[in-house]
C-alpha atoms as one frame of an Amber mdcrd trajectory, in Angstrom:
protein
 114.145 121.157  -0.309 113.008 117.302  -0.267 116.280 115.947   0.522 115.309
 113.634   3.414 111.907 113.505   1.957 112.100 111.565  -1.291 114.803 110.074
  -3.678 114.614 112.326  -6.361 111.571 114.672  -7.980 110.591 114.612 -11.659
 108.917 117.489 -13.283 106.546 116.415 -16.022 106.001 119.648 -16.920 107.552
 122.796 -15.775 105.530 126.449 -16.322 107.626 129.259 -17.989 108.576 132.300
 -15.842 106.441 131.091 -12.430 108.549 132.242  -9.801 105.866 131.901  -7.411
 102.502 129.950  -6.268 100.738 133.159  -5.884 101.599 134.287  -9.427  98.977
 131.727 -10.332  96.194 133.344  -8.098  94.350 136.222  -8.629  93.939 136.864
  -4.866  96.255 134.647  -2.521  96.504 136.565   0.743  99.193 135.805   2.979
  98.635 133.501   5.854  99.975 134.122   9.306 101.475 130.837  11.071  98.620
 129.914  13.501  96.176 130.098  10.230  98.296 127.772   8.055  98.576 125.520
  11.257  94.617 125.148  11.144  94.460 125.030   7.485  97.339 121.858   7.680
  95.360 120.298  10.280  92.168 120.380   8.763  93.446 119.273   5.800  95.147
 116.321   7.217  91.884 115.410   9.121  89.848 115.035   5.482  92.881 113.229
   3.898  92.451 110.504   6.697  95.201 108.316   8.002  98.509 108.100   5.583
  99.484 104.542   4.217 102.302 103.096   3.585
């Protein structure tokens, strides 16, 4: 999934039986693709400009 993206990944630490993000939430509802878009853009818009 990060082929392209990076030259390798290293897992420091790796949690037992999560198949799944949500598993860690009590409540993570699902979001539809024009709310992640906003979220992602908001998001990026805090962060501020990337550098390399």
């Amino acid at each position: 999934m990060v082929n392209g993206e990076a030259d390798g990944v290293v897992c420091l630490h790796r949690l037992h039986g999560l198949v799944t993000v949500g598993q860690a939430y009590r409540d993570l509802p699902p979001l539809g693709d024009e709310e992640l878009a906003l979220v992602l853009d908001r998001a990026a818009r805090r962060a501020g400009p990337v550098r390399a």
